[in-house]
C-alpha positions in Angstrom: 111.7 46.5 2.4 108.8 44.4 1.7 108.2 47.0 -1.6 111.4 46.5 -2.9 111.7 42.5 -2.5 108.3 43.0 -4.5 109.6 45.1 -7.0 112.7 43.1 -7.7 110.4 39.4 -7.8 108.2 41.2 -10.7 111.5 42.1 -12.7 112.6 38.7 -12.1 110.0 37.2 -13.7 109.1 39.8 -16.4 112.6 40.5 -17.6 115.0 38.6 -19.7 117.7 36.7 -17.7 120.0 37.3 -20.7 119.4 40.8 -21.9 119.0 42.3 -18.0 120.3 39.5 -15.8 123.4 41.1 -14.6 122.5 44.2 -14.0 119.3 42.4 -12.1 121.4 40.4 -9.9 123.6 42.7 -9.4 120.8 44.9 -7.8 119.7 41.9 -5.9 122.9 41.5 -4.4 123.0 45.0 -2.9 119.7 44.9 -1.8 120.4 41.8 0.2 123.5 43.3 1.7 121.4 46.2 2.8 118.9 44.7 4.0 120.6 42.5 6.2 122.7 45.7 7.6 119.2 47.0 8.3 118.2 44.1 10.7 118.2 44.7 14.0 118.1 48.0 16.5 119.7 51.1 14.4 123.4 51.9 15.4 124.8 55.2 14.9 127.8 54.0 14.0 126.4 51.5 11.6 125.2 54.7 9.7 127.7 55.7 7.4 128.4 51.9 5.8 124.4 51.8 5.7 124.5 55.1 3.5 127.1 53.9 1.4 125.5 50.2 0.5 122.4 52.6 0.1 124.1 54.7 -2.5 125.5 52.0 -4.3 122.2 50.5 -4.4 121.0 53.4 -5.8 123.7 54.0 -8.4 123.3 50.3 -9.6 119.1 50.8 -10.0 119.4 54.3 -11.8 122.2 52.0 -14.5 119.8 49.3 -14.2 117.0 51.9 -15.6 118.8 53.9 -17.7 119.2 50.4 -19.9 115.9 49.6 -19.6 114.8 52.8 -21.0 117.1 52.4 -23.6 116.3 48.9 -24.6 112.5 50.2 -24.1 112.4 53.8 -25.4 108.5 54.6 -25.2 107.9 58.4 -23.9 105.4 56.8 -20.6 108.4 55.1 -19.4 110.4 57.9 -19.6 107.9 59.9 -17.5 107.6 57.4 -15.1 111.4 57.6 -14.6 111.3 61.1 -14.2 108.8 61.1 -11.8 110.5 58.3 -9.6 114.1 60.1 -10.0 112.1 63.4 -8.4 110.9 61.3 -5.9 114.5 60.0 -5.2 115.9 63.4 -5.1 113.9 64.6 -2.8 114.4 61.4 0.1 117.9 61.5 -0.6 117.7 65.2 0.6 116.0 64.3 3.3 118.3 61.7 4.1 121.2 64.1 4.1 119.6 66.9 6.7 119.3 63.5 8.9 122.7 62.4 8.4 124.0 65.7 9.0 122.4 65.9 11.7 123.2 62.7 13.4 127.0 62.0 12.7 130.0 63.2 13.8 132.8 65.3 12.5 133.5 64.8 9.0 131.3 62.4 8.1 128.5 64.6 9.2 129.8 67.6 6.9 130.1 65.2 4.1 
């Protein structure tokens, strides 16, 4: 948690409110919302609205990158993506044994 509220000052202050803003913010807001769902003792059946903030989350940083890498086309930031994208591949499989694992019924088979 602390690493992302990190990551998100540093693109606050090194990015352009008006070229990146939105999409910025719109990151923000979903981190927030998952953080705060975070807070606490884990529930079980707080798990599946936790995974789906997560995912949006994670759908609204890979748009928030892919215009970044368009608006900053330089082949190390392309690798750099790649190399994070593996890395989030790889915890979101991780992250679906577990939730397999751990819910019920269809939600577990999803």
């Amino acid at each position: 948690a602390a690493r992302i509220d990190e990551n998100l000052a540093l693109l606050g202050r090194g990015l352009s409110p008006a070229s990146f803003g939105d999409l910025l913010s719109a990151v923000q807001a979903t981190w927030s919302t998952l953080h705060q769902a975070l807070q606490g003792a884990p529930r079980l059946e707080a798990l599946v609205e936790i995974d789906a903030v997560a995912q949006d989350l994670l759908e609204q940083a890979e748009r928030f990158t892919g215009v970044l890498g368009q608006a900053m086309p330089a082949p190390t930031l392309h690798i750099i993506n790649t190399a994070g994208r593996q890395r989030m591949l790889s915890q979101r499989l991780a992250k679906q044994v577990l939730l397999a694992h751990w819910l019920p019924g269809t939600h577990g088979q999803a």
